[in-house]
C-alpha positions in Angstrom: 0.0 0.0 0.0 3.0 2.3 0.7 6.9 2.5 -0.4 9.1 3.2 1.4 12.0 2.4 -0.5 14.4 5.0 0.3 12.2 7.7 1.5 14.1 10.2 3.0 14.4 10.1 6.9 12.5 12.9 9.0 13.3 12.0 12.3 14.5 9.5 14.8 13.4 9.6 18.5 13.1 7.0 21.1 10.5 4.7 20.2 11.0 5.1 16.2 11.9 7.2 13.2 9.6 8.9 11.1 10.5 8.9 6.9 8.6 10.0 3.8 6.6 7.0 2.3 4.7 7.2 -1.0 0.9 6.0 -1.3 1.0 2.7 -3.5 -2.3 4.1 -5.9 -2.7 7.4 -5.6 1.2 8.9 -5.5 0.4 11.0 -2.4 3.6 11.5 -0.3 2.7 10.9 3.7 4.9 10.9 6.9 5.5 7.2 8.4 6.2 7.0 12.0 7.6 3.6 13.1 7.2 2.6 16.6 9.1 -0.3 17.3 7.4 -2.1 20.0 10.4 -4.5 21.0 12.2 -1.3 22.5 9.3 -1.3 25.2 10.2 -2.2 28.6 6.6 -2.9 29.6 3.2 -3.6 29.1 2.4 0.3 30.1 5.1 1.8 27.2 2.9 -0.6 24.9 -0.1 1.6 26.1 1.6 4.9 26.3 2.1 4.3 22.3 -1.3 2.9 22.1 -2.7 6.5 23.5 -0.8 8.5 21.3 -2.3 6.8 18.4 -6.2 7.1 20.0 -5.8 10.9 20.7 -4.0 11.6 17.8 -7.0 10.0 15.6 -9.7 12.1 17.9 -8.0 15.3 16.4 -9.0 17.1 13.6 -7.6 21.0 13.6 -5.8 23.0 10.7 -2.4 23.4 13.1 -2.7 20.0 14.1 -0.5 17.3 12.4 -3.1 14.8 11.0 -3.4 11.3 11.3 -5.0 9.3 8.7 -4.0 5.3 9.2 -2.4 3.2 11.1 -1.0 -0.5 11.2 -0.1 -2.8 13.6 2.6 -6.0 13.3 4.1 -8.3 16.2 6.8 -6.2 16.1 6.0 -2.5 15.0 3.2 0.2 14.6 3.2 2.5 11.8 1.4 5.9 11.6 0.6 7.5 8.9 0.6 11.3 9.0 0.5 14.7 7.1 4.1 15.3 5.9 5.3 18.3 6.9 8.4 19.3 5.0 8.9 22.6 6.0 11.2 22.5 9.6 11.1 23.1 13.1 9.7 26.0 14.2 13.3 26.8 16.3 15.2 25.9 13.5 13.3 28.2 11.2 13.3 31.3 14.4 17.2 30.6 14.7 17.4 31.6 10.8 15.2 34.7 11.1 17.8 38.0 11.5 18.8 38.5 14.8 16.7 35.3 15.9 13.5 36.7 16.5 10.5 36.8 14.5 8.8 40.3 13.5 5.7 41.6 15.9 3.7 40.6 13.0 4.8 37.0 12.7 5.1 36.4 15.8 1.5 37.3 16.6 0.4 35.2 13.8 2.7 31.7 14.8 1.5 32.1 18.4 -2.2 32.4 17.6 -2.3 29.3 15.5 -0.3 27.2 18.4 -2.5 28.4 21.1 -5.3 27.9 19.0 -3.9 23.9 18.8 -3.9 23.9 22.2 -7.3 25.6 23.2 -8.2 22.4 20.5 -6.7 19.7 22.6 -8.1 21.6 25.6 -11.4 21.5 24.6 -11.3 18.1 23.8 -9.7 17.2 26.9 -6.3 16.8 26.1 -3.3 17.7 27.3 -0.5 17.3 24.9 2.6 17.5 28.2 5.6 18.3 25.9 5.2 21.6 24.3 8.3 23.1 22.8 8.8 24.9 19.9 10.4 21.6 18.1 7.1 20.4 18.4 5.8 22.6 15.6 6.9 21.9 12.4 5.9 23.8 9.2 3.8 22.3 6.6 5.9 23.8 3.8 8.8 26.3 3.1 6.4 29.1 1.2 6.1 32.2 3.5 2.3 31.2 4.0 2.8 27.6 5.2 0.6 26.6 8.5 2.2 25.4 11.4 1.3 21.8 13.0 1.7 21.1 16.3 3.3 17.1 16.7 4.6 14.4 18.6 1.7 13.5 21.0 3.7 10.5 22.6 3.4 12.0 26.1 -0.7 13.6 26.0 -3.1 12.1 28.2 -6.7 13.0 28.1 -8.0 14.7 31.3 -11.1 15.7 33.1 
């Protein structure tokens, strides 16, 4: 259904990577995060990763990586999100001249991450690791949204 045949590497962390894979039928280029499940220590890691994929499919919001499948093996999990090409939010702040964003831009980055998290919020969520590597941009045109990812240590709440 997908190849992932040398796609390019996006990240590594501790449960996984997560690399560019191409839909099989239509073309459509996705982000594949492989969660290797003999790296757990115990049963509760195995649920930790199990939560992060049940909130991550109860969100739907424009600065909000999406997630639109996932598959399980003995060994592995695989999720398949919205690629998001476009860097780090730090990264891309550390280019800016004197590494800071304009009044401007900075209004407009912070009011699409707090409106993720008023999202999650409402919805009961609280996502527990919020950094600015946590928001990558969807592109590199000036215009591209901003996602907020990496929902590995959320928990829902009351």
């Amino acid at each position: 259904m997908y190849d992932i045949g040398g796609g390019k590497i996006l990240g590594t962390g501790i449960s996984g990577m997560v690399r560019v894979v191409r839909h099989l039928t239509t073309g459509n280029t996705y982000a594949m995060k492989t969660l290797h499940l003999n790296r757990l220590k115990s049963k509760a890691s195995l649920a930790d990763l199990r939560n992060e994929v049940r909130i991550m499919s109860e969100l739907d919001h424009p600065n909000i990586v999406q997630l639109y499948e996932t598959f399980e093996t003995d060994d592995h999990i695989f999720l398949i999100m919205e690629l998001c090409t476009g860097g780090e939010l730090l990264d891309k702040l550390h280019r800016q001249e004197g590494h800071h964003y304009s009044e401007q831009v900075a209004s407009q980055l912070v009011k699409k991450m707090v409106g993720a998290i008023r999202y999650c919020h409402d919805h009961h969520i609280a996502h527990r690791d919020l950094k600015l590597e946590n928001f990558l941009f969807e592109g590199d045109s000036p215009d591209a949204e901003l996602k907020l990812i990496d929902f590995g240590l959320s928990r829902h709440y009351r």
